[in-house]
ROMI-239765 format. One line per 8 residues: number of its first residue (from 1); their letters; for each residue z, y, x negated of C-alpha. Coordinates in steps of 0.02 Angstrom, whole numbers, m for minus. Example, Ala and Ser with C-alpha at 12.3 -4.5 7.8 and 13.67 -1.06 7.14 Angstrom:
2
1 = as = 390,m225,m615 ~ 357,m53,m684;
//
This chain:
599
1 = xxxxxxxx = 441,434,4176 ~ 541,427,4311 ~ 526,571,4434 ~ 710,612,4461 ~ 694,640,4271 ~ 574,742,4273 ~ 638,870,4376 ~ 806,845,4287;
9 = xxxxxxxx = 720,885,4118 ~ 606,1019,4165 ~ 757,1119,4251 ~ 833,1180,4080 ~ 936,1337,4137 ~ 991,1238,4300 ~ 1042,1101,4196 ~ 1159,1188,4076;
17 = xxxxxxxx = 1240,1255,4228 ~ 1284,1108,4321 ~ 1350,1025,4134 ~ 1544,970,4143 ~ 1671,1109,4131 ~ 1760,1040,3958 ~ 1940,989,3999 ~ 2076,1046,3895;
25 = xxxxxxxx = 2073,900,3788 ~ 1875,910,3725 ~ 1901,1095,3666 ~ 2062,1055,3564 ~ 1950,906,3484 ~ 1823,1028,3449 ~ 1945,1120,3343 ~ 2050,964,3274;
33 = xxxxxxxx = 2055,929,3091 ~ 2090,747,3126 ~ 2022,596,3231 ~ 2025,661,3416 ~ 1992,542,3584 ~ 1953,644,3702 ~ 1867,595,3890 ~ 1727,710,3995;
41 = xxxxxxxx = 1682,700,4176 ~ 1519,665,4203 ~ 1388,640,4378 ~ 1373,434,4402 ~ 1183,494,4441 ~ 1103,615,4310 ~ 985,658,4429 ~ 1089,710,4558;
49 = xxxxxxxx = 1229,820,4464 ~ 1318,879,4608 ~ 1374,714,4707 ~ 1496,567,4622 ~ 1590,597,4457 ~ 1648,465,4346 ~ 1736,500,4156 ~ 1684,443,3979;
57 = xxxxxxxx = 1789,444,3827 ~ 1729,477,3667 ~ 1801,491,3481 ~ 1799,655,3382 ~ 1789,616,3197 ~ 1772,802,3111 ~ 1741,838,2918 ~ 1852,828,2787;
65 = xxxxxxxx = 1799,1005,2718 ~ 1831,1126,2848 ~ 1784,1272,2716 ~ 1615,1239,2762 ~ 1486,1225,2934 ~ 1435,1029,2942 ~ 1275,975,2854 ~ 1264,900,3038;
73 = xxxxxxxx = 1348,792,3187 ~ 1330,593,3155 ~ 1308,539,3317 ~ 1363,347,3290 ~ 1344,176,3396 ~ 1382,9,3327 ~ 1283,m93,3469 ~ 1367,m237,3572;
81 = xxxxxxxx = 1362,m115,3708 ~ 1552,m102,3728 ~ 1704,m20,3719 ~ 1763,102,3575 ~ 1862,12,3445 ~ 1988,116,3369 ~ 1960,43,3170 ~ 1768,127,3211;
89 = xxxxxxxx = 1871,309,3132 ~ 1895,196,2971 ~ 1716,118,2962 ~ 1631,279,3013 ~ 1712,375,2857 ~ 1696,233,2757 ~ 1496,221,2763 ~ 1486,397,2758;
97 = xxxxxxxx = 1588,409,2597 ~ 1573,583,2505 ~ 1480,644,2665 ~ 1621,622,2777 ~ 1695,784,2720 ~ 1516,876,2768 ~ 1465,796,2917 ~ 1561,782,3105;
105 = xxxxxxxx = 1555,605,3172 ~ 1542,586,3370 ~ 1534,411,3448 ~ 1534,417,3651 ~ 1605,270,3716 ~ 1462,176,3855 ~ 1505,221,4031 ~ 1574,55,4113;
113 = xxxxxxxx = 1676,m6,3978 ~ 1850,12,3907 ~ 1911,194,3961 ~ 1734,240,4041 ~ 1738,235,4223 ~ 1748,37,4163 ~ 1640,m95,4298 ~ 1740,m228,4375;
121 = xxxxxxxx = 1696,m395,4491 ~ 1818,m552,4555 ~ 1781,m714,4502 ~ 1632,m678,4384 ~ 1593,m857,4268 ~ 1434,m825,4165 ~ 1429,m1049,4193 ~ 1426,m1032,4366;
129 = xxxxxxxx = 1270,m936,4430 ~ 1329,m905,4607 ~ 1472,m778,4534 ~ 1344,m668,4431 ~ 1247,m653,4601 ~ 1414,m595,4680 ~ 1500,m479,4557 ~ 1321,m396,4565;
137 = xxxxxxxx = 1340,m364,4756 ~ 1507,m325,4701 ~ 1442,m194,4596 ~ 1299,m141,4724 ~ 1174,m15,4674 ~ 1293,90,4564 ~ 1263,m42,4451 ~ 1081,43,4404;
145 = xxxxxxxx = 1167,206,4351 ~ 1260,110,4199 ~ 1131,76,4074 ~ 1056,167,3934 ~ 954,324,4004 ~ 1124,357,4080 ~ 1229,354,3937 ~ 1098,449,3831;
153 = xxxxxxxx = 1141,601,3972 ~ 1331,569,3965 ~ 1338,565,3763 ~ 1236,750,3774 ~ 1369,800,3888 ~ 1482,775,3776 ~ 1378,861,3623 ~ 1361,1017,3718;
161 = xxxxxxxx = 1543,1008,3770 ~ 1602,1012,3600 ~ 1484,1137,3537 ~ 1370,1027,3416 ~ 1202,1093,3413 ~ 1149,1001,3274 ~ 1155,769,3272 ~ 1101,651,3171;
169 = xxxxxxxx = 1078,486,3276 ~ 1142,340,3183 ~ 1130,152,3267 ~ 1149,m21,3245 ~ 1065,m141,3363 ~ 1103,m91,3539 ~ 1154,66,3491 ~ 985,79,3404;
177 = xxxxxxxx = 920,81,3594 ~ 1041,208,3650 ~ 975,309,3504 ~ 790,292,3574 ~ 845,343,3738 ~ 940,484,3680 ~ 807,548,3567 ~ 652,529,3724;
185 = xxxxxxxx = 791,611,3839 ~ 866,765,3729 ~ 757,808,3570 ~ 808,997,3567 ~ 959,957,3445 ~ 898,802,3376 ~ 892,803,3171 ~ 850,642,3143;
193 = xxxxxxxx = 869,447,3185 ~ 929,331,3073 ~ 887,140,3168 ~ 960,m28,3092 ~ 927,m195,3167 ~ 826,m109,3297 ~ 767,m174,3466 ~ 601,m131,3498;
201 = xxxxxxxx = 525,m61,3683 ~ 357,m116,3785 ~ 243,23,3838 ~ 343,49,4001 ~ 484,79,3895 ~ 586,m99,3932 ~ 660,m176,3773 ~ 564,m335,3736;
209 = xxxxxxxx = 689,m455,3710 ~ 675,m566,3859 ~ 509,m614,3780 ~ 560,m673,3623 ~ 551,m848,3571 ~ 700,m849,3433 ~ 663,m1053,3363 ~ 487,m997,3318;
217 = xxxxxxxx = 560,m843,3245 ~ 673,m942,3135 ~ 539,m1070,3074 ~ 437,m931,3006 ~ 591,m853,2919 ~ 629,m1044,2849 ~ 460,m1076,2802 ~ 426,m909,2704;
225 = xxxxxxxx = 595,m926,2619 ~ 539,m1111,2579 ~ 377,m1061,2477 ~ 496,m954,2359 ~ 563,m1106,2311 ~ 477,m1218,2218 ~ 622,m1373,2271 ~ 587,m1327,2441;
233 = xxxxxxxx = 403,m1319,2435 ~ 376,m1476,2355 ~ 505,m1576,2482 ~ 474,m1501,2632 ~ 289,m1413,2643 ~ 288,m1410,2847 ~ 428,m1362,2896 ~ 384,m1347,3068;
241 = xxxxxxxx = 306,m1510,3067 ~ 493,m1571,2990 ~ 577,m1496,3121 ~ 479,m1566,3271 ~ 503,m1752,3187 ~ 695,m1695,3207 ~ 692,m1663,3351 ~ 589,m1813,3405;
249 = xxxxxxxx = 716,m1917,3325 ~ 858,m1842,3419 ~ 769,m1852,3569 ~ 755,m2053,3521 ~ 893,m2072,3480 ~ 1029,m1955,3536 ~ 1166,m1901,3402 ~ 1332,m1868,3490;
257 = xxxxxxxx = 1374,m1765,3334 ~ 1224,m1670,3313 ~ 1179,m1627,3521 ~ 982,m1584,3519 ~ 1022,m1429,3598 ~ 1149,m1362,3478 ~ 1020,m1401,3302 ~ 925,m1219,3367;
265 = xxxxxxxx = 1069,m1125,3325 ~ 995,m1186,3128 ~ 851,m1113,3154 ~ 902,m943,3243 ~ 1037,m908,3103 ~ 892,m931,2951 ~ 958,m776,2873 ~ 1120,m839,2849;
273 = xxxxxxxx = 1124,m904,2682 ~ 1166,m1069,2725 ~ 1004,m1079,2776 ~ 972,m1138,2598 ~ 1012,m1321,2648 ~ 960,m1315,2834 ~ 792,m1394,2774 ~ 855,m1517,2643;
281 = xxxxxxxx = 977,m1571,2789 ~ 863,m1598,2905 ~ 753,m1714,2778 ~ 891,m1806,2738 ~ 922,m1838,2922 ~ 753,m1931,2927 ~ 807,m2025,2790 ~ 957,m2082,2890;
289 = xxxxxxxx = 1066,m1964,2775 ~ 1140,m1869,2928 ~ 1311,m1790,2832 ~ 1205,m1647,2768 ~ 1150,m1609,2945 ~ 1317,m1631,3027 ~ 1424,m1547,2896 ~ 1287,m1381,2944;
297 = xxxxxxxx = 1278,m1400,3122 ~ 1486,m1384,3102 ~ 1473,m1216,3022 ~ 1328,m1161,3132 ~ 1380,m1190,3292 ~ 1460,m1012,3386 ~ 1628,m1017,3457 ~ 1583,m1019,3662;
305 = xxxxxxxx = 1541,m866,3747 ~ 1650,m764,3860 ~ 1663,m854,4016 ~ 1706,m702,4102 ~ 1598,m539,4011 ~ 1630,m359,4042 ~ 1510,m349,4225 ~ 1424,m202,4128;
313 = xxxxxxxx = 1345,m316,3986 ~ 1243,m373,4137 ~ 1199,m209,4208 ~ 1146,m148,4023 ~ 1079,m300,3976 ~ 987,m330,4141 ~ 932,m166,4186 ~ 876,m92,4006;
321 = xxxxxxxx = 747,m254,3945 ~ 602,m298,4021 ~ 606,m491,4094 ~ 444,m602,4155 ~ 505,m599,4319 ~ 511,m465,4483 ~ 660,m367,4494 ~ 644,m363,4649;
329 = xxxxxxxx = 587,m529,4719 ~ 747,m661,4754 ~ 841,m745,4659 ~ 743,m916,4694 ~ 573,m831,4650 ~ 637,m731,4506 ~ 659,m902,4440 ~ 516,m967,4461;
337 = xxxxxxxx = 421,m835,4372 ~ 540,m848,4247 ~ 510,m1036,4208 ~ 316,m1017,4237 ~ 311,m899,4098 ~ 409,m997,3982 ~ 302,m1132,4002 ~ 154,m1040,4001;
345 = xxxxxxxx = 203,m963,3835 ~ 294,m1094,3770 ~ 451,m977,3757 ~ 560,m1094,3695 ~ 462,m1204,3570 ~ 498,m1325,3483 ~ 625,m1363,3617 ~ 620,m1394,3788;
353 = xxxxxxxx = 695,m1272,3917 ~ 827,m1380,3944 ~ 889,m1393,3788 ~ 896,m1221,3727 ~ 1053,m1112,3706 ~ 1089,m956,3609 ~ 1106,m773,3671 ~ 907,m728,3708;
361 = xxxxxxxx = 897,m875,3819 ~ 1051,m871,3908 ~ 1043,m692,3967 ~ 856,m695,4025 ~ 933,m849,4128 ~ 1057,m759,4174 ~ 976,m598,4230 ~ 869,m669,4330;
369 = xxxxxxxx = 1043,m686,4435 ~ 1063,m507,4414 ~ 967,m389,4523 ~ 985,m232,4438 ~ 925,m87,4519 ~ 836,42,4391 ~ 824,221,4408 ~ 728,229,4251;
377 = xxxxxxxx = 677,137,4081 ~ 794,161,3948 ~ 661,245,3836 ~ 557,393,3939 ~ 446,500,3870 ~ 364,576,3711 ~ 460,521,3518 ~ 537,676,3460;
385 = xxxxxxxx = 433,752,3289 ~ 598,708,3186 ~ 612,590,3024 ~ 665,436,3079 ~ 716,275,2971 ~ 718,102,3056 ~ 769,m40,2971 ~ 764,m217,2986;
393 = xxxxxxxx = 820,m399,2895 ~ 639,m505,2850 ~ 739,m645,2941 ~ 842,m577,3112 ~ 778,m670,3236 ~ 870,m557,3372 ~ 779,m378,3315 ~ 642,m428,3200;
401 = xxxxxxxx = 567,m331,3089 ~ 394,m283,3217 ~ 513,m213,3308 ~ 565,m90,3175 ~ 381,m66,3130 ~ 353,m29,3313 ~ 472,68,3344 ~ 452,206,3157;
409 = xxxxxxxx = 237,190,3224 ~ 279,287,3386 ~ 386,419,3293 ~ 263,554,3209 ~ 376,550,3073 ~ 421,371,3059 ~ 472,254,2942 ~ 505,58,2934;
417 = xxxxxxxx = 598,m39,2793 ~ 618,m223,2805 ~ 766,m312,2682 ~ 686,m463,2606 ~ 792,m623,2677 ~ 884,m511,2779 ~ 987,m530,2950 ~ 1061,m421,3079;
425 = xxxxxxxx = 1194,m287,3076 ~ 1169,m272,2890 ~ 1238,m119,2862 ~ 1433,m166,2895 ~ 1430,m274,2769 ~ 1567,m260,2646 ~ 1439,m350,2510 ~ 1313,m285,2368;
433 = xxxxxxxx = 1185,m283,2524 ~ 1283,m162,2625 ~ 1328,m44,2496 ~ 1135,m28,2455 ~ 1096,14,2643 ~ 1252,127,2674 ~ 1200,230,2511 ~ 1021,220,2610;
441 = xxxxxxxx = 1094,300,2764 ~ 1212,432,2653 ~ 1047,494,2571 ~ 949,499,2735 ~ 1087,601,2805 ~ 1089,725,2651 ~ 908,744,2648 ~ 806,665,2796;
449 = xxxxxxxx = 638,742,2751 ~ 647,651,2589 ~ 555,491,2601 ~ 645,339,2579 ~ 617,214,2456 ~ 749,108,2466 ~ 767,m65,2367 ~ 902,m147,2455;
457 = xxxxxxxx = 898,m357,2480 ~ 986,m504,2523 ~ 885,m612,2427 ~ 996,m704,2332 ~ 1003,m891,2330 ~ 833,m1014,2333 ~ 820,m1160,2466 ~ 844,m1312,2434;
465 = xxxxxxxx = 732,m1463,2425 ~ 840,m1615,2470 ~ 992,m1700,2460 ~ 1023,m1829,2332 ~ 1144,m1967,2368 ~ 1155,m2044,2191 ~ 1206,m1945,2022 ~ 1026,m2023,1961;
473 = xxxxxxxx = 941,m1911,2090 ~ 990,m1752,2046 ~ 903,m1643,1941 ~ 900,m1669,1763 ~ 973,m1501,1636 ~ 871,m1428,1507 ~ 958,m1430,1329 ~ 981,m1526,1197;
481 = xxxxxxxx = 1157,m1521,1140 ~ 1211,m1672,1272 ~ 1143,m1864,1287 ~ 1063,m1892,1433 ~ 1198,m1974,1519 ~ 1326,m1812,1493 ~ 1188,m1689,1558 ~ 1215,m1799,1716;
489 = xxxxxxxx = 1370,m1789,1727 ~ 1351,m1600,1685 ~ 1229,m1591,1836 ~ 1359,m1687,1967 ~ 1484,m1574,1934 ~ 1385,m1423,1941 ~ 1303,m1468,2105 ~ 1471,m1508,2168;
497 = xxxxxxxx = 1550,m1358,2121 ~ 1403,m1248,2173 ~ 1402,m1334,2361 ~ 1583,m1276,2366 ~ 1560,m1101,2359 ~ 1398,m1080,2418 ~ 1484,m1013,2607 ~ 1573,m874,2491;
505 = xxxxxxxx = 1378,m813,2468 ~ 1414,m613,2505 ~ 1295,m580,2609 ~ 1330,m712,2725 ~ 1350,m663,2914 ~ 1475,m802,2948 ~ 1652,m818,2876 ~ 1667,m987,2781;
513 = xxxxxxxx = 1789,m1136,2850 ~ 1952,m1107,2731 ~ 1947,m1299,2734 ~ 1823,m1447,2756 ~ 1789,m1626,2697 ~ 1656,m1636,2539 ~ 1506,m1685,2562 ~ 1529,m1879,2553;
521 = xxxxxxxx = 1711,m1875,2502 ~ 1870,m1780,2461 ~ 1921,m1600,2523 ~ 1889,m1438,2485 ~ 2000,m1287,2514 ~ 1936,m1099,2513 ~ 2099,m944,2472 ~ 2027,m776,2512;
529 = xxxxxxxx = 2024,m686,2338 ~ 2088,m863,2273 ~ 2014,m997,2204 ~ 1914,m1136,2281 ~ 2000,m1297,2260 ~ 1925,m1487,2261 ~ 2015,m1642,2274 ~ 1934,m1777,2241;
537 = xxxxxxxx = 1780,m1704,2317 ~ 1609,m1814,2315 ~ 1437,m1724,2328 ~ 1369,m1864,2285 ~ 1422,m2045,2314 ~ 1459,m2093,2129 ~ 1543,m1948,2057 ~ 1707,m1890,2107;
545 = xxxxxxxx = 1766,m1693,2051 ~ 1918,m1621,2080 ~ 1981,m1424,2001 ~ 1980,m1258,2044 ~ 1828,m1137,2060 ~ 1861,m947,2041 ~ 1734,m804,2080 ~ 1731,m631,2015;
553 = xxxxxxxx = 1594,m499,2052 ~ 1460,m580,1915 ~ 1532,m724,1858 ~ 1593,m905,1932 ~ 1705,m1015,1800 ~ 1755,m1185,1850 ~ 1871,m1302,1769 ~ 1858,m1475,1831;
561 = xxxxxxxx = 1895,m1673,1809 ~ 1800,m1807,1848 ~ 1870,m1991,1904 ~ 1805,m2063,1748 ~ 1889,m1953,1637 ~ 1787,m1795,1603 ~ 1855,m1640,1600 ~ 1728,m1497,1608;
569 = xxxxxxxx = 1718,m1284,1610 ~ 1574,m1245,1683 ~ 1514,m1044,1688 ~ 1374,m981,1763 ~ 1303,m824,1881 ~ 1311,m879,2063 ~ 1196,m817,2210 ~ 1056,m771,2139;
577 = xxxxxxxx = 872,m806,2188 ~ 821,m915,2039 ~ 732,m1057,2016 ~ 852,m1125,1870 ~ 1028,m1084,1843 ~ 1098,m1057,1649 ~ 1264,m1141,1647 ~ 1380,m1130,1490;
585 = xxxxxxxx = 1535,m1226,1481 ~ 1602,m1378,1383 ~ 1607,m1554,1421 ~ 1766,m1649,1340 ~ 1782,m1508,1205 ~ 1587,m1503,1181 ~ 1511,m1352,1186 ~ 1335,m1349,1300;
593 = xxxxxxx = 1217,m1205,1384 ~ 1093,m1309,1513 ~ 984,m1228,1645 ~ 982,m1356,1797 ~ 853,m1327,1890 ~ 873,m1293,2086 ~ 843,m1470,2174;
//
């Protein structure tokens, strides 16, 4: 620990002394009955109360039921870091639910952003290196008083401002940090912790994310998702070994649609549910099929990053994870260490440095730009003897789930729950998934000495094995009230109709394209809370579909056409994990029930 801390900690009664005076506005929140923004002045240096002041806002959210003391404070924080969002008063009450009218709901905004004392540099271009170097001499050394032990010191400010004796840490990926801080920092009126998507720490307290090699995180997500499905298990038994033939191939011979560097972004997204196909796709790239591959890599690819971030990403980011490299050494050796230990650890594999993009990598390039003076780690200290959940998704390649496990092993009264296929920031989801982990966090709330047992999972599709290009390739239905040759057609317009709406998946982290070409043919055009329409859509090369698709909570009907004539209305249960789906419809007036089998 620090030793500024220290002295700051062990002087209790001095401490509470030198605390902000509450401004006018922070006692009339304490008393409001409705959402309240309020703003404290706090010491830019913890450890030295006295000296510069700088202000942090914060939003009041009090109980419905003011008939009754709160069950307790939800302290809450989304992640990013960054500034307070005023729809967070609507999504805070809405994962409460029936709670919100017993518990109080503080989030503190992080100083350096929005309203708090926010950071500011000319010129600064994440692409250009040179301008993160200057917008941190910009920024100078206060830039190693705006990170996480800091804000865990201004957010208690603000708890003992309002009068809350009594918090219940809630957080979601960054904020899950903040929480870890806090708790190390100010246990006296810590309740409990509830942790999703949580970002673990090293023994010296640094969060470990600079050392994570995402692509190899991904493969292992692909290839345990892959031996659930039979399809996928019989097609593609290595994946890793399918992926470095990829890549060999684009290496070979380069794909101006499909840039080498851009396919990891497949790989670090596994628990998307698109995921299902990023195997098959990249099979049927080998088999010079690429419009699988292409039509993924579309979807998959992230809009471009904020040229110009908020300058405190970089001091949070930079100052609160550990990185292979000296903090203190230049920018030219900091480098070097950097790209020693990558190779020496084969940090980005299957890829070479050069090709690799994607969050992880970019800021542990781009820190080592960044010389952020520390005062101390983010985490300090013993884990507070409170009940503490942390939860993770099986397949989040940015938090994974060790570092849940990690993180609920250090806590004497820890917990870890990993969702089977899930990703990150679960618990916003407006989807079966994140109903089943907000009634997780209401009952934690309600009762955190109970132990949790929760069944929540975003297991719901099987991956899938190839891509056929011919009707005569597909799968063949089970059932016997069709020839042959109409189960086929059965099975093309099924598998069409299935590829269509398989973005819509609900626990998919990605919205899906309201509009993009078929597979090998035609159009296809999403309506949110509509129907999905095809014209003249082609999954596969000899079978042309066109009709409407329309979803309900259980059920997906479809009523479709076929060039040649047919007119079908298919019915079946979409997105679940099964190896066969039962589809009931009728084919030209004929009645049928066929279970196609996943391919």
């Amino acid at each position: 620990m620090n030793l500024a801390w220290k002295a700051l900690l062990a002087a209790g009664a001095t401490l509470t002394a030198l605390l902000p005076t509450p401004a006018a506005h922070t006692r009339s929140c304490a008393e409001a009955t409705t959402p309240c923004h309020g703003e404290l002045r706090v010491p830019l240096d913890w450890s030295n109360p006295g000296a510069e002041k700088i202000s942090v806002a914060y939003l009041w959210i009090p109980r419905g039921d003011r008939s009754r003391p709160p069950l307790t404070t939800a302290i809450a924080n989304g992640g990013g870091p960054g500034p307070l969002d005023p729809s967070y008063a609507g999504l805070a009450k809405t994962l409460l639910g029936p709670l919100s009218d017993r518990v109080d709901i503080l989030m503190v905004e992080p100083r350096g952003f929005g309203e708090s004392s926010p950071l500011s540099c000319r010129g600064l271009d994440i692409t250009r290196p040179n301008t993160i170097e200057a917008c941190a001499h910009q920024i100078g050394d206060r830039g190693g008083f705006f990170t996480s032990g800091q804000a865990a010191a201004d957010l208690d400010a603000v708890r003992a401002a309002l009068g809350v004796r009594d918090v219940t840490f809630v957080g979601s990926s960054y904020g899950t940090l903040l929480g870890q801080a806090y708790a190390t920092r100010f246990p006296k009126h810590l309740r409990a912790m509830f942790l999703e998507s949580v970002i673990g720490t090293g023994e010296d307290g640094y969060a470990e994310q600079g050392f994570r090699n995402q692509q190899k995180l991904g493969l292992k997500a692909l290839r345990n998702a892959c031996r659930r499905s039979p399809a996928c298990a019989r097609h593609n038994p290595d994946p890793a070994a399918l992926w470095d033939e990829l890549l060999k191939r684009l290496r070979a011979q380069p794909d101006p649609k499909l840039p080498i560097g851009q396919t990891g972004h497949l790989l670090t997204a596994a628990a998307n549910p698109d995921a299902r196909s990023t195997l098959a796709a990249a099979n049927a790239y080998l088999k010079d099929d690429p419009a699988p591959l292409r039509r993924l890599m579309n979807r998959a690819t992230p809009p471009p990053p904020d040229r110009s971030p908020a300058p405190a990403l970089f001091t949070y980011y930079c100052g609160d994870t550990g990185f292979p490299f000296d903090r203190d050494a230049p920018t030219a050796e900091r480098l070097r260490q950097l790209n020693a230990y990558a190779r020496r650890h084969h940090l980005y594999a299957p890829y070479r440095p050069s090709e690799v993009t994607g969050p992880v990598a970019d800021w542990t390039r781009q820190c080592a730009h960044w010389p952020t003076p520390r005062q101390s780690p983010p985490v300090t200290g013993n884990r507070p003897n409170v009940p503490v959940l942390a939860i993770s998704g099986q397949f989040d390649s940015d938090t994974s789930p060790l570092d849940a496990t990690s993180v609920a092993a250090r806590h004497p009264r820890g917990h870890a729950y990993t969702v089977p296929f899930g990703g990150h920031g679960q618990l916003f989801g407006s989807n079966p998934l994140g109903a089943c982990l907000q009634g997780v966090l209401r009952s934690f709330i309600a009762d955190p000495t109970t132990p949790a047992h929760p069944d929540c999972t975003a297991e719901n599709y099987r991956l899938l094995g190839d891509f056929p290009t011919q009707a005569r390739e597909l799968a063949m239905p089970y059932g016997h009230e069709l020839s042959d040759r109409r189960r086929r057609t059965v099975a093309a317009a099924f598998a069409t109709a299935a590829d269509a709406i398989a973005p819509l998946n609900p626990t998919s982290l990605t919205p899906a394209p309201q509009t993009e070409p078929g597979l090998r043919g035609g159009r296809i055009l999403r309506t949110e809370g509509g129907p999905t329409t095809l014209h003249q859509v082609r999954y596969v090369k000899d079978v042309q579909v066109s009709g409407t698709i329309r979803l309900n909570p259980k059920t997906a009907t479809a009523a479709l056409t076929t060039a040649s004539g047919n007119r079908l209305s298919l019915s079946w249960r979409p997105f679940r994990a099964e190896n066969q789906t039962e589809v009931h419809g009728e084919l030209d007036n004929e009645p049928f029930t066929v279970r196609i089998p996943t391919r």
